[in-house]
PDB file of N, CA, C, O and CB in Angstrom:
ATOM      1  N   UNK A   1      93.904 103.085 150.756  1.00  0.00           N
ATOM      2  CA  UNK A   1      93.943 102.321 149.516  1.00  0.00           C
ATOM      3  C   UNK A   1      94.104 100.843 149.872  1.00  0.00           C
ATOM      4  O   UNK A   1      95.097 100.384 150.437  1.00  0.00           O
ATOM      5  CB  UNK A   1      95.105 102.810 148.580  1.00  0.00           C
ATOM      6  N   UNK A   2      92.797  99.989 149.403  1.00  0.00           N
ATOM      7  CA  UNK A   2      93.681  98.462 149.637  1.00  0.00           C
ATOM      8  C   UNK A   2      94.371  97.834 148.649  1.00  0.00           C
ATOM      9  O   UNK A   2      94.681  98.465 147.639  1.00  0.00           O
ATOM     10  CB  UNK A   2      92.845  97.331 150.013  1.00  0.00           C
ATOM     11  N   UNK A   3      94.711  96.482 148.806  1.00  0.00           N
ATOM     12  CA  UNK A   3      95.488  95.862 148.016  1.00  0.00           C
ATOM     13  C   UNK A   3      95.062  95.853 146.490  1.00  0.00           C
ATOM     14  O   UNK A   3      95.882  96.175 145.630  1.00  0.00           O
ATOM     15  CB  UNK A   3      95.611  94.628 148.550  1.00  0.00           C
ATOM     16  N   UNK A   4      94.053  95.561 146.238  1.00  0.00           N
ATOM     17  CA  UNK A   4      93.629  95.404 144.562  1.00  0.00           C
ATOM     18  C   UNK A   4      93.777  96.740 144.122  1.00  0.00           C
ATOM     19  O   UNK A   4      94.396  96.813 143.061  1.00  0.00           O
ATOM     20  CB  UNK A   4      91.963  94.847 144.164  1.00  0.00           C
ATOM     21  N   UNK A   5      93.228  98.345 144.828  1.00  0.00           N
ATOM     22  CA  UNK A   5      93.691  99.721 144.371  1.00  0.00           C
ATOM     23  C   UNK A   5      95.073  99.467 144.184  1.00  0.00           C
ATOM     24  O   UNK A   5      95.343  99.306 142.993  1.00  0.00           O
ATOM     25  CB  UNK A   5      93.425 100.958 145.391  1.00  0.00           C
ATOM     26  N   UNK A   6      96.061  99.373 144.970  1.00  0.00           N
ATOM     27  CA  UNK A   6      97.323  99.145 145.097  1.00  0.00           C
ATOM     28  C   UNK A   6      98.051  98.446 143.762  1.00  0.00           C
ATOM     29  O   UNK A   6      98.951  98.979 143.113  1.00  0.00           O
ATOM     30  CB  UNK A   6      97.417  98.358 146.310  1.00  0.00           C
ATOM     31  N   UNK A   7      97.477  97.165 143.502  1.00  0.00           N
ATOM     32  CA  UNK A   7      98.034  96.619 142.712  1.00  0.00           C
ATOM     33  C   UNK A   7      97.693  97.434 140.888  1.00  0.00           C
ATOM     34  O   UNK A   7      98.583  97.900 140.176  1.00  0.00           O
ATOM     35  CB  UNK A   7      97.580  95.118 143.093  1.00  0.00           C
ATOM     36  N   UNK A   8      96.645  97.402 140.640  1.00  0.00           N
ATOM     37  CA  UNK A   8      96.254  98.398 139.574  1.00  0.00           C
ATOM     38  C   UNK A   8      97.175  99.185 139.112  1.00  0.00           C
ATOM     39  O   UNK A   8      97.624  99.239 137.967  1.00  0.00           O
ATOM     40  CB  UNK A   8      95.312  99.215 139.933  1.00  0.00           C
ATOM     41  N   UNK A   9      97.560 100.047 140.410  1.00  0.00           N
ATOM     42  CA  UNK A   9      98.239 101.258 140.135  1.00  0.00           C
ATOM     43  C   UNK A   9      99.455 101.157 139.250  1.00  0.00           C
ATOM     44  O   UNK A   9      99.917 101.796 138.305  1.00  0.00           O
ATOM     45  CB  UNK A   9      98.608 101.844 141.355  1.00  0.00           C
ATOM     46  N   UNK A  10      99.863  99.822 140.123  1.00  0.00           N
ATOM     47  CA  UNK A  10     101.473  99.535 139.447  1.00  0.00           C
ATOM     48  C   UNK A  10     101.410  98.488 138.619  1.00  0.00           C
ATOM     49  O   UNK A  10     102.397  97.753 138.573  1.00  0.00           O
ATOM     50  CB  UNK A  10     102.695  99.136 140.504  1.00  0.00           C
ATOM     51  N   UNK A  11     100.388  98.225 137.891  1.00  0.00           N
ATOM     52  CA  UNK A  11     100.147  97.927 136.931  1.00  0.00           C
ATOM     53  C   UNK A  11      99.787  98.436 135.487  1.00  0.00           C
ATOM     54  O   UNK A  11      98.762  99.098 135.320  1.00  0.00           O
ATOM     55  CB  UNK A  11      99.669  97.485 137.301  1.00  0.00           C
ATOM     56  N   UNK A  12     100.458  98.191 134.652  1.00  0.00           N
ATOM     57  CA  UNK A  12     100.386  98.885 133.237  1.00  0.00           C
ATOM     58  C   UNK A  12      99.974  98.056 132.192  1.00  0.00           C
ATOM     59  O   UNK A  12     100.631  97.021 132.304  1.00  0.00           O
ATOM     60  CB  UNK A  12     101.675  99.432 132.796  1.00  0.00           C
ATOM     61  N   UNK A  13      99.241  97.981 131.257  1.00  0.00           N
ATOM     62  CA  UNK A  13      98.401  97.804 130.350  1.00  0.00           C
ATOM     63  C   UNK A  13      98.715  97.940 128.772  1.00  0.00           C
ATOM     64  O   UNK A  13      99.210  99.067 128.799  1.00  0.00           O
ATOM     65  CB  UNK A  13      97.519  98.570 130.723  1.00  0.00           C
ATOM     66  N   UNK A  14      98.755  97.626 127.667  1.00  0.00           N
ATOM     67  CA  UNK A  14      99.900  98.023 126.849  1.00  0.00           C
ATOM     68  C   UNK A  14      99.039  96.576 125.662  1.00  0.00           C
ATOM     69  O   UNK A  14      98.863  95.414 126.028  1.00  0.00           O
ATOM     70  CB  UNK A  14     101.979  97.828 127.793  1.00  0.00           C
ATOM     71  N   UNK A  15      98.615  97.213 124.126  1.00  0.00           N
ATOM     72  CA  UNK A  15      98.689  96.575 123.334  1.00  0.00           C
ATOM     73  C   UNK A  15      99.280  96.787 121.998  1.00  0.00           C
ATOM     74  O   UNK A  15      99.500  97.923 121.577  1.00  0.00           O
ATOM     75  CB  UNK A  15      97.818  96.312 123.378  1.00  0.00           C
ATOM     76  N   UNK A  16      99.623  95.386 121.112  1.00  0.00           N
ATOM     77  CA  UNK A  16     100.565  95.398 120.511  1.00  0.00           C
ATOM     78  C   UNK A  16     100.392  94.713 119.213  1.00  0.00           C
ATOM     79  O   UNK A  16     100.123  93.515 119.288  1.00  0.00           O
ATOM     80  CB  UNK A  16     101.443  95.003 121.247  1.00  0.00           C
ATOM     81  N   UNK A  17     100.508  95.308 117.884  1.00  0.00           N
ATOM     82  CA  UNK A  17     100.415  94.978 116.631  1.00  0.00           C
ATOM     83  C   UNK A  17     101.821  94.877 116.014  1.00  0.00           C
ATOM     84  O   UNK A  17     102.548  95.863 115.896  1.00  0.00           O
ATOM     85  CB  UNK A  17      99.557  95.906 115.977  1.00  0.00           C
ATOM     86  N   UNK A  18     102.136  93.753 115.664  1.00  0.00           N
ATOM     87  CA  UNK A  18     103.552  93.232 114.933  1.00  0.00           C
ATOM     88  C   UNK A  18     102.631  92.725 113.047  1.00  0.00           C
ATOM     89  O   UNK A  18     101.511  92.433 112.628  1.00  0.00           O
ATOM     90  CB  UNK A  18     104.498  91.263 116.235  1.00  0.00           C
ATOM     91  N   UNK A  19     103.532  92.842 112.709  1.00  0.00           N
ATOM     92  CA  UNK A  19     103.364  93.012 111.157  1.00  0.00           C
ATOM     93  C   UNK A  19     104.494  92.387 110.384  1.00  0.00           C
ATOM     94  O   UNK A  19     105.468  92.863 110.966  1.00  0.00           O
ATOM     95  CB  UNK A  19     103.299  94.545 110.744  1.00  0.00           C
ATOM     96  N   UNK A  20     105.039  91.482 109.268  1.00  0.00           N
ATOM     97  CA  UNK A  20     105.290  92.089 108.120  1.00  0.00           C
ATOM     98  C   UNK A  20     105.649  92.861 107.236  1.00  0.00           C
ATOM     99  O   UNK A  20     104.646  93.097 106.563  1.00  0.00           O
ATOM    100  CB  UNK A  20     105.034  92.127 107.960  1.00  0.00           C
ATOM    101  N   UNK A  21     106.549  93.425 106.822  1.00  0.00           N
ATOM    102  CA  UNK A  21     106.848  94.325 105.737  1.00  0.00           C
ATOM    103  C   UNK A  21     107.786  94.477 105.072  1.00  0.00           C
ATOM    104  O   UNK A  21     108.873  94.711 105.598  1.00  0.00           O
ATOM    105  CB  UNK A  21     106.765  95.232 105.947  1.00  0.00           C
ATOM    106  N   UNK A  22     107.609  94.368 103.414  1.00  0.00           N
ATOM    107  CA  UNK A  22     108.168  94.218 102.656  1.00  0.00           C
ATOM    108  C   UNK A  22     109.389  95.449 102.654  1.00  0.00           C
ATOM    109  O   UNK A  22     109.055  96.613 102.875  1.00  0.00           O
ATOM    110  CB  UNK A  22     107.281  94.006 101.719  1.00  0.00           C
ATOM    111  N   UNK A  23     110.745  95.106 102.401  1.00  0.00           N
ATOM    112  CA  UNK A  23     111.705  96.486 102.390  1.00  0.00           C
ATOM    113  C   UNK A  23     112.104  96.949 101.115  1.00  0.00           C
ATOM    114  O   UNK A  23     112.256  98.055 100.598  1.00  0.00           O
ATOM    115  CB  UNK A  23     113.056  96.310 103.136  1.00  0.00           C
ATOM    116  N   UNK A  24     112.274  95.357 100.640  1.00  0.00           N
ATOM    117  CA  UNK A  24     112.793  95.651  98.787  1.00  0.00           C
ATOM    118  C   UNK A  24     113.497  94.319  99.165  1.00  0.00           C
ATOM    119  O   UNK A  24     113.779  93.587 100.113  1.00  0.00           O
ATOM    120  CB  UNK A  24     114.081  97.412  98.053  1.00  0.00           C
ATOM    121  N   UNK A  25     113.615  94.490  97.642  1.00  0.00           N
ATOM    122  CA  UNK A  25     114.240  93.099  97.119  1.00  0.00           C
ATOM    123  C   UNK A  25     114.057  92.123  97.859  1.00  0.00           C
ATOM    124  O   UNK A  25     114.893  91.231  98.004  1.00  0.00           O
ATOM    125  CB  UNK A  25     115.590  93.049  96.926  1.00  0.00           C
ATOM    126  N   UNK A  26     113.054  92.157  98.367  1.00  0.00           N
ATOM    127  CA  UNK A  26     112.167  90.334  98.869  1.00  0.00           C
ATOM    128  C   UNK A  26     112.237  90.144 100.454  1.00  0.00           C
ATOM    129  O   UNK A  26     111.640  89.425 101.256  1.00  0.00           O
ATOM    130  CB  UNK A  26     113.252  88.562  98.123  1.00  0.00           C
ATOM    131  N   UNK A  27     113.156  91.032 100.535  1.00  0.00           N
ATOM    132  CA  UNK A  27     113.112  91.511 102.140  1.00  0.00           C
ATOM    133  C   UNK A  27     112.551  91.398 103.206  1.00  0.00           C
ATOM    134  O   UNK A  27     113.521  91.799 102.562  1.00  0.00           O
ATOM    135  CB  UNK A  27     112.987  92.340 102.316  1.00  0.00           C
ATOM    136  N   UNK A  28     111.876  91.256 104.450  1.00  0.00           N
ATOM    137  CA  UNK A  28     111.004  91.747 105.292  1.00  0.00           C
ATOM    138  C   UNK A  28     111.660  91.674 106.439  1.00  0.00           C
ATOM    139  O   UNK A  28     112.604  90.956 106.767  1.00  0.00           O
ATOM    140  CB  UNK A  28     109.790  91.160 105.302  1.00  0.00           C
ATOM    141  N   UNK A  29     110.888  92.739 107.199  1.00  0.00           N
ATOM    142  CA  UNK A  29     111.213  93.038 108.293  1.00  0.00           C
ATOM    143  C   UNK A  29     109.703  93.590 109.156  1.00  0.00           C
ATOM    144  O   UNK A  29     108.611  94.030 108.797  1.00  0.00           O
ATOM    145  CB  UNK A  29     112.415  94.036 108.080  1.00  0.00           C
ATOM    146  N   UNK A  30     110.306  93.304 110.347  1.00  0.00           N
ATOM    147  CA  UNK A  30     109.418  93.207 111.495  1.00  0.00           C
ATOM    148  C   UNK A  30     109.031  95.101 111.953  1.00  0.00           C
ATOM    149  O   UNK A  30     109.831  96.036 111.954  1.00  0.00           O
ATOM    150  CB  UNK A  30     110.416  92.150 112.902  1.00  0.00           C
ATOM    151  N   UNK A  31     107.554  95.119 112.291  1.00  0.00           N
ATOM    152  CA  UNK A  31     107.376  96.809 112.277  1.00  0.00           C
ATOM    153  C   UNK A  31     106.080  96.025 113.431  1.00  0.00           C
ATOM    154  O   UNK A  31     105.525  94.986 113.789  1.00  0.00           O
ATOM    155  CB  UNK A  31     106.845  98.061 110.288  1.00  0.00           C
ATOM    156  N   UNK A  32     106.200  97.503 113.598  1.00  0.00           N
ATOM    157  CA  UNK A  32     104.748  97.364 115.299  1.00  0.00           C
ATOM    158  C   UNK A  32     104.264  98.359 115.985  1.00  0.00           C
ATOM    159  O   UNK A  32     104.915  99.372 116.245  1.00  0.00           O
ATOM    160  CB  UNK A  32     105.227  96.645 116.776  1.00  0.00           C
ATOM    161  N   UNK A  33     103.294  98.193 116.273  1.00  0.00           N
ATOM    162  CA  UNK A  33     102.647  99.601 117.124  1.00  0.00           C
ATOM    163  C   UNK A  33     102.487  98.588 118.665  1.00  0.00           C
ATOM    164  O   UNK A  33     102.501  97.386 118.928  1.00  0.00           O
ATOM    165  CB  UNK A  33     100.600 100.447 116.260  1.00  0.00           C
ATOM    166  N   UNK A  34     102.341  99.843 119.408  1.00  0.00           N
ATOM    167  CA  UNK A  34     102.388  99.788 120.707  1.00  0.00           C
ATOM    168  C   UNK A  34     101.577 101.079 121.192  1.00  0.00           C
ATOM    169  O   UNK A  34     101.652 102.272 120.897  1.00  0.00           O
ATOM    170  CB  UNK A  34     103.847  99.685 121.174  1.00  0.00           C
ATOM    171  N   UNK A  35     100.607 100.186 122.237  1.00  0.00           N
ATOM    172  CA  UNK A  35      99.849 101.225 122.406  1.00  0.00           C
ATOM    173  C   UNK A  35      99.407 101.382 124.450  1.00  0.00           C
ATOM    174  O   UNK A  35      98.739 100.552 125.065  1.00  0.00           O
ATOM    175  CB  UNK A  35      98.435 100.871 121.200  1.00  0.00           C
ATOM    176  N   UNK A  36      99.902 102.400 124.931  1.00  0.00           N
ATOM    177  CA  UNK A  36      99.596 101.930 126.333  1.00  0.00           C
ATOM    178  C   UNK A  36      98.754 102.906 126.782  1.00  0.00           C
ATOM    179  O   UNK A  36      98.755 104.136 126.816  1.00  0.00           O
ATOM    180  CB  UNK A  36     100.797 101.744 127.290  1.00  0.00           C
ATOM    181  N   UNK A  37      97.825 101.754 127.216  1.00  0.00           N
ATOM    182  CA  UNK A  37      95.837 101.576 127.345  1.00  0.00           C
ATOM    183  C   UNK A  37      95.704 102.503 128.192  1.00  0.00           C
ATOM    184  O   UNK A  37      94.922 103.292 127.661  1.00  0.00           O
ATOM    185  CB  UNK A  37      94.938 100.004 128.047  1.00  0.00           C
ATOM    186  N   UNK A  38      96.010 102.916 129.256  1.00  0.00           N
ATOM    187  CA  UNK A  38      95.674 104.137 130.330  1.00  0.00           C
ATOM    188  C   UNK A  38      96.418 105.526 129.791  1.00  0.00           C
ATOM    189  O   UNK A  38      96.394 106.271 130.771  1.00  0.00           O
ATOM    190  CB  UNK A  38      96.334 103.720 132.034  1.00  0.00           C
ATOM    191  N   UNK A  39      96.964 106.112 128.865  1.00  0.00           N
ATOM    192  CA  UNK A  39      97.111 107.679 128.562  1.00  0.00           C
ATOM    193  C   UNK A  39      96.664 107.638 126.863  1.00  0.00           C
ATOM    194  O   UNK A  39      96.547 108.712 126.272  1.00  0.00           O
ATOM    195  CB  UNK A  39      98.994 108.367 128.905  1.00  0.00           C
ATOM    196  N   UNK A  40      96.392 106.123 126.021  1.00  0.00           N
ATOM    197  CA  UNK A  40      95.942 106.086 124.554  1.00  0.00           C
ATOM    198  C   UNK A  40      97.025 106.551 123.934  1.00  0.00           C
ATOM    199  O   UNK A  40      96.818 107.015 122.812  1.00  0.00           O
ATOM    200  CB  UNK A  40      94.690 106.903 124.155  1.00  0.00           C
ATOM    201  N   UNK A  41      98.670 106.572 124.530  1.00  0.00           N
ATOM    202  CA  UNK A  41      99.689 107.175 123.559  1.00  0.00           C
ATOM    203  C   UNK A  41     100.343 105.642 122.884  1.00  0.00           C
ATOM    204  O   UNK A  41     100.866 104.632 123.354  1.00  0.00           O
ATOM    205  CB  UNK A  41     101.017 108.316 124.512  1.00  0.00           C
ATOM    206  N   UNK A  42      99.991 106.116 121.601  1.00  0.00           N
ATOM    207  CA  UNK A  42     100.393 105.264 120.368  1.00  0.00           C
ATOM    208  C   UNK A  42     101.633 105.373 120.277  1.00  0.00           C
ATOM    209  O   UNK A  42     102.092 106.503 120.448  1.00  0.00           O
ATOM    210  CB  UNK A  42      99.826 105.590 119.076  1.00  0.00           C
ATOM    211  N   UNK A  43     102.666 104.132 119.951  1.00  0.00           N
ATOM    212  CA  UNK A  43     104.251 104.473 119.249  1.00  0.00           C
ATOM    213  C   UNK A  43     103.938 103.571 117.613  1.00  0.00           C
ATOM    214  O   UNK A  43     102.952 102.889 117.336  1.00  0.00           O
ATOM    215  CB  UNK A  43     106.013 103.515 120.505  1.00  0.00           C
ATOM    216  N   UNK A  44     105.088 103.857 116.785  1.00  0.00           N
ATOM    217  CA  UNK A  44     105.161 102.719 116.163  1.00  0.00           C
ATOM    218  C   UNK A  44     106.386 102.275 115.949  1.00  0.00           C
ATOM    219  O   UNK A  44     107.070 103.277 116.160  1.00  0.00           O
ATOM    220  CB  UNK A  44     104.560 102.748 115.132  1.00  0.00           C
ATOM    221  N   UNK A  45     106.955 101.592 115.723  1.00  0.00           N
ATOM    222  CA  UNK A  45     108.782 101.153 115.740  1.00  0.00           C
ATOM    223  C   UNK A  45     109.003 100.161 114.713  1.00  0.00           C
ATOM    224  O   UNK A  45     108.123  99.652 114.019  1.00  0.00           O
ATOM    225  CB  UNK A  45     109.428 100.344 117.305  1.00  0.00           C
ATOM    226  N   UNK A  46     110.296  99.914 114.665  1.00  0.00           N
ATOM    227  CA  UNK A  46     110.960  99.152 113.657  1.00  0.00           C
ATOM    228  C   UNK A  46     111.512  98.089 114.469  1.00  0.00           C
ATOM    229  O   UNK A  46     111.654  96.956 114.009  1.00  0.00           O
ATOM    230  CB  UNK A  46     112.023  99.931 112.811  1.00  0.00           C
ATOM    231  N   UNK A  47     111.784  98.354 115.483  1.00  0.00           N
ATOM    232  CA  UNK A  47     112.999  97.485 116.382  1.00  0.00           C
ATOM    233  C   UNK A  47     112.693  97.288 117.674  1.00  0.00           C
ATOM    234  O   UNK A  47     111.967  98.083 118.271  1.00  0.00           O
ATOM    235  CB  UNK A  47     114.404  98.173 116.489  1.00  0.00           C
ATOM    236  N   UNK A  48     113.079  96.481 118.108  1.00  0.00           N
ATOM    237  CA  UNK A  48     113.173  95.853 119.220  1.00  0.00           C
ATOM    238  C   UNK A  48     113.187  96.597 120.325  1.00  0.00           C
ATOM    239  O   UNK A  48     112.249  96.613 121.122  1.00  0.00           O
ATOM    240  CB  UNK A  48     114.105  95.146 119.209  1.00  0.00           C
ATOM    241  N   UNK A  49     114.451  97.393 120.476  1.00  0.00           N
ATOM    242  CA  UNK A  49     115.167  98.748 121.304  1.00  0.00           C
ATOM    243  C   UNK A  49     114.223  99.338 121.543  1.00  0.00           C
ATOM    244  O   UNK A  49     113.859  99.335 122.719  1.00  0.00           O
ATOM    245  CB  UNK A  49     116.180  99.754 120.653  1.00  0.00           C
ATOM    246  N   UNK A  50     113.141 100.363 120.183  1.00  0.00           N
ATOM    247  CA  UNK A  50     112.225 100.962 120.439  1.00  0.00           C
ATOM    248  C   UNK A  50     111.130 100.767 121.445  1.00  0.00           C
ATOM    249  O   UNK A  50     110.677 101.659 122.161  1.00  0.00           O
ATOM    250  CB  UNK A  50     111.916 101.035 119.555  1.00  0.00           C
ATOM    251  N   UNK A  51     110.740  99.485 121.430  1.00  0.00           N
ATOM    252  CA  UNK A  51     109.737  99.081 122.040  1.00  0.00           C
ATOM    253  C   UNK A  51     109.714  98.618 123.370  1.00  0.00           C
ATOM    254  O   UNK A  51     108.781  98.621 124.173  1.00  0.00           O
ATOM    255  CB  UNK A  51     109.328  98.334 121.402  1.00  0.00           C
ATOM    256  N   UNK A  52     111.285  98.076 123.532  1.00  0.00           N
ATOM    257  CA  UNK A  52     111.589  98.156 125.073  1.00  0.00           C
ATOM    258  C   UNK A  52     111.649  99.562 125.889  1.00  0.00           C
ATOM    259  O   UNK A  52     111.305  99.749 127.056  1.00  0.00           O
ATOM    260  CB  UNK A  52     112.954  97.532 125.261  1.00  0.00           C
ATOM    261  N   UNK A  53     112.136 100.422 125.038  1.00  0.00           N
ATOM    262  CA  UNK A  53     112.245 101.845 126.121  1.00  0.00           C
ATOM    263  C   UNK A  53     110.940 102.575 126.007  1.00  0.00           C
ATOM    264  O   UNK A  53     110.781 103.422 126.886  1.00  0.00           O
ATOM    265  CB  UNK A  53     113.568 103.075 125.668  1.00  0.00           C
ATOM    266  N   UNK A  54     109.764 102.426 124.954  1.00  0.00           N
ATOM    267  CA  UNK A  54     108.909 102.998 125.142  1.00  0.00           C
ATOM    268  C   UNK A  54     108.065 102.015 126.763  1.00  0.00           C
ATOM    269  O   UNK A  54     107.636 102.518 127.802  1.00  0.00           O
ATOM    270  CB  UNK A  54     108.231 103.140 123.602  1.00  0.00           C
ATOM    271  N   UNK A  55     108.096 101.017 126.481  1.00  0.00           N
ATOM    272  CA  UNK A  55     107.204 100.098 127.686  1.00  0.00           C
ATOM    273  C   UNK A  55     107.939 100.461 128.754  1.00  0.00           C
ATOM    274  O   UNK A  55     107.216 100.889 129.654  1.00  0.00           O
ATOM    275  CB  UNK A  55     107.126  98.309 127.588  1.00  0.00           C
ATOM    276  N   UNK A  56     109.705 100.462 129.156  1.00  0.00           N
ATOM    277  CA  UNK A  56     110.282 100.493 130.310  1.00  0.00           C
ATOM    278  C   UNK A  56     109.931 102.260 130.266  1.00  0.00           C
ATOM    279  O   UNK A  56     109.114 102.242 131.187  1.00  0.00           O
ATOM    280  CB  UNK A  56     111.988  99.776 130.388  1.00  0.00           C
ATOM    281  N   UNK A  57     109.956 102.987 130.059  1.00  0.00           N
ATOM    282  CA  UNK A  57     109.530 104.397 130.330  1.00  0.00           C
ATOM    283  C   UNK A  57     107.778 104.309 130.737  1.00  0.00           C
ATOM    284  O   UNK A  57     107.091 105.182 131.266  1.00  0.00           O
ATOM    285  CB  UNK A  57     109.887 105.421 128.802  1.00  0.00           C
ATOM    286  N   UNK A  58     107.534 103.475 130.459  1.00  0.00           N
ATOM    287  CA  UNK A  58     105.851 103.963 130.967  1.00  0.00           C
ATOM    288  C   UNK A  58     105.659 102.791 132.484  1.00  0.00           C
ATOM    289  O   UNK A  58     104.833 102.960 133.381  1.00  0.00           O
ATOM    290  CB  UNK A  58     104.222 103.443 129.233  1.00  0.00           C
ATOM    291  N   UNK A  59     106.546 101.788 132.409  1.00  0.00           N
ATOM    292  CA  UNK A  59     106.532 100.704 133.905  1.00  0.00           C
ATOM    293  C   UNK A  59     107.225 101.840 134.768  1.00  0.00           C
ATOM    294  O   UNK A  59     106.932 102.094 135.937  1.00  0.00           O
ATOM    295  CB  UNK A  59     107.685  98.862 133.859  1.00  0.00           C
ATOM    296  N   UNK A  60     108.000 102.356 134.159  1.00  0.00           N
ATOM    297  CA  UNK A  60     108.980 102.663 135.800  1.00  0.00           C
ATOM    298  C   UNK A  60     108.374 104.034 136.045  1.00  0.00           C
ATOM    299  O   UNK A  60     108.596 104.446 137.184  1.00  0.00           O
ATOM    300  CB  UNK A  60     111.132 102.815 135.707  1.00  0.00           C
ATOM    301  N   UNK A  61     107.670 104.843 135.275  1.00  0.00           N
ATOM    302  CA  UNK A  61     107.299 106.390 135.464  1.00  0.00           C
ATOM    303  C   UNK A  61     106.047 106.467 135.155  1.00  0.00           C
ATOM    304  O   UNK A  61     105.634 107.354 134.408  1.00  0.00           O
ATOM    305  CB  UNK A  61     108.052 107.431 134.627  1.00  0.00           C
ATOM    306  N   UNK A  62     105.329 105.625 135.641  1.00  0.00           N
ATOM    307  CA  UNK A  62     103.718 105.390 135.742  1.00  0.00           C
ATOM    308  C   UNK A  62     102.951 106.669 136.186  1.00  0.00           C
ATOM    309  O   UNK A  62     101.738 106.471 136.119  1.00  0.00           O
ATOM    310  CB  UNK A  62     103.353 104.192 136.866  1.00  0.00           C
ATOM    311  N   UNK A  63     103.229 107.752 136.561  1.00  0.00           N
ATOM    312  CA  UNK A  63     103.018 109.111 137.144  1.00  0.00           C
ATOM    313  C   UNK A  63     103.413 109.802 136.565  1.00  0.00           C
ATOM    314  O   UNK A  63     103.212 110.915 137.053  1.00  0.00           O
ATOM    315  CB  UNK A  63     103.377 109.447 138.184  1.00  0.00           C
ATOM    316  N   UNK A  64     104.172 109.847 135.282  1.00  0.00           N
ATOM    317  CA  UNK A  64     103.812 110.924 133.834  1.00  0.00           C
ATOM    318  C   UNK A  64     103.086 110.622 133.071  1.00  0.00           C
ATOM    319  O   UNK A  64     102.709 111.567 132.378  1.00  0.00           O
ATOM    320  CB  UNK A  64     104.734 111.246 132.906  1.00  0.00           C
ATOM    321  N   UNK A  65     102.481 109.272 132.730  1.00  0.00           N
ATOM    322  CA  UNK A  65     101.509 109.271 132.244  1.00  0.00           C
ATOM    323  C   UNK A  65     100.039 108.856 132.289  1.00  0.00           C
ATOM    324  O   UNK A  65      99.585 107.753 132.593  1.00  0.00           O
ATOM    325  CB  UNK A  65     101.870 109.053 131.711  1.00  0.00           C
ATOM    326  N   UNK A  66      99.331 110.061 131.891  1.00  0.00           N
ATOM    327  CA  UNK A  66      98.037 110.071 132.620  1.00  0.00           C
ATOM    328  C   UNK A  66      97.068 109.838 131.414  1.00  0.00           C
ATOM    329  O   UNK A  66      97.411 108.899 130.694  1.00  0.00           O
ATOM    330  CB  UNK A  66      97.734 111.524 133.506  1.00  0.00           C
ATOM    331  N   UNK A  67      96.215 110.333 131.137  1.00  0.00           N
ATOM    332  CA  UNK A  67      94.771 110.273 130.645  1.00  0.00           C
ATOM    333  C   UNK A  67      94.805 110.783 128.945  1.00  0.00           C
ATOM    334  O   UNK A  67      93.966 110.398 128.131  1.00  0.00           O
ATOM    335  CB  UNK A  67      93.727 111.403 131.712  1.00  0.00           C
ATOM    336  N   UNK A  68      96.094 111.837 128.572  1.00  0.00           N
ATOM    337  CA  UNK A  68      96.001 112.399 126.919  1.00  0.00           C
ATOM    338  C   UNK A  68      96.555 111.499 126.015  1.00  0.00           C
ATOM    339  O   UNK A  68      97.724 111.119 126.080  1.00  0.00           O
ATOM    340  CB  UNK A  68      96.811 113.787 126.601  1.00  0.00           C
ATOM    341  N   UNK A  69      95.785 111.164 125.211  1.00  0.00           N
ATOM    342  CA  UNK A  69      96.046 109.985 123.974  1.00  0.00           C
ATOM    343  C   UNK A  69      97.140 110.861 122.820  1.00  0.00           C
ATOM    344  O   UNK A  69      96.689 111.999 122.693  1.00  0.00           O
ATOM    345  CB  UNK A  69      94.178 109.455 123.011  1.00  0.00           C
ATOM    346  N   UNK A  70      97.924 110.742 122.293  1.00  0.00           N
ATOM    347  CA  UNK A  70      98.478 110.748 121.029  1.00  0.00           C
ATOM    348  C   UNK A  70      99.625 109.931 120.647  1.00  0.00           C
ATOM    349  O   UNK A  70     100.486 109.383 121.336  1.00  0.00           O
ATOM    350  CB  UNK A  70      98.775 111.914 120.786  1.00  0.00           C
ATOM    351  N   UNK A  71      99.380 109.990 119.019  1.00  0.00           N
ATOM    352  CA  UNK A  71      99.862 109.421 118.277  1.00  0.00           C
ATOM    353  C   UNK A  71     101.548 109.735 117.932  1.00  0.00           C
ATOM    354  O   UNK A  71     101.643 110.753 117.246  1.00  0.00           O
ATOM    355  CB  UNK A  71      98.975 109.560 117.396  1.00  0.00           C
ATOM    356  N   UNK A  72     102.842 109.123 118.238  1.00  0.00           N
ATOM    357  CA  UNK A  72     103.731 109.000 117.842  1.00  0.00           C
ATOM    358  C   UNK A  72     104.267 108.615 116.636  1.00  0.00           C
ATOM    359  O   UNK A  72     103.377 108.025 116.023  1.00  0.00           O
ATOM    360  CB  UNK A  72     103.947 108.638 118.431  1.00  0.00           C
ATOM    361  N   UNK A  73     105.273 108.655 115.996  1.00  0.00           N
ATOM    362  CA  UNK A  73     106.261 107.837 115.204  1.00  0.00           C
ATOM    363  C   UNK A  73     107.412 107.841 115.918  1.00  0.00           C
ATOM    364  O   UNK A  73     107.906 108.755 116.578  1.00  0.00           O
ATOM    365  CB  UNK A  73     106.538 108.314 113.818  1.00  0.00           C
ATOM    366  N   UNK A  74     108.069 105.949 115.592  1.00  0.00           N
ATOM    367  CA  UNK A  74     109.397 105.795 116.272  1.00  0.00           C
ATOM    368  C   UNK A  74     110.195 105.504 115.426  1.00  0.00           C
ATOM    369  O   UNK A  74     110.619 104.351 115.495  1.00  0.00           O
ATOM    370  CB  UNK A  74     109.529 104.894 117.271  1.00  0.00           C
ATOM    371  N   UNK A  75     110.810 106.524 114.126  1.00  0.00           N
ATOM    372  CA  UNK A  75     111.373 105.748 112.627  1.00  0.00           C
ATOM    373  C   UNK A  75     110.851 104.996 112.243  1.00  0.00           C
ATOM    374  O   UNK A  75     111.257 103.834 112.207  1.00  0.00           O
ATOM    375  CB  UNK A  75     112.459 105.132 112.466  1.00  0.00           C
ATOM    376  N   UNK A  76     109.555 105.467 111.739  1.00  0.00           N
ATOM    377  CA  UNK A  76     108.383 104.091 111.280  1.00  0.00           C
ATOM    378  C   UNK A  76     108.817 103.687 109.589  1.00  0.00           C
ATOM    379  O   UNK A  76     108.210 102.798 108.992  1.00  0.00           O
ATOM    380  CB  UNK A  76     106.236 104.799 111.310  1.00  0.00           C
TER     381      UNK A  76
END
């Protein structure tokens, strides 16, 4: 394997829709999907927290996830 295979590998990929949304009474709050590009598994979250442990679970354990896409909810 050379260096550019190498680097790839441990590299992760990951896009991200932040939004808007009304809660009540004039409210808003921040909501988001997250989506990481090499297994197509979708989250969506409310918070901050969520979205760090879904990304730090897919950087540090890059070798559970492989190639099957699905769709999550994270207390959407």
């Amino acid at each position: 394997m050379d260096v550019k295979d190498e680097k790839s590998q441990q590299s992760q990929l990951f896009t991200l829709r932040l939004w808007l949304e009304e809660v009540g009474e004039g409210q808003m709050d921040w909501r988001g999907r997250v989506q990481h590009v090499r297994s197509g598994e979708v989250r969506y979250f409310r918070n901050w927290q969520m979205l760090k442990e879904f990304v730090e679970d897919r950087v540090l354990r890059p070798d559970l996830y492989g190639s099957a896409g699905r769709e999550e909810e994270m207390d959407r």
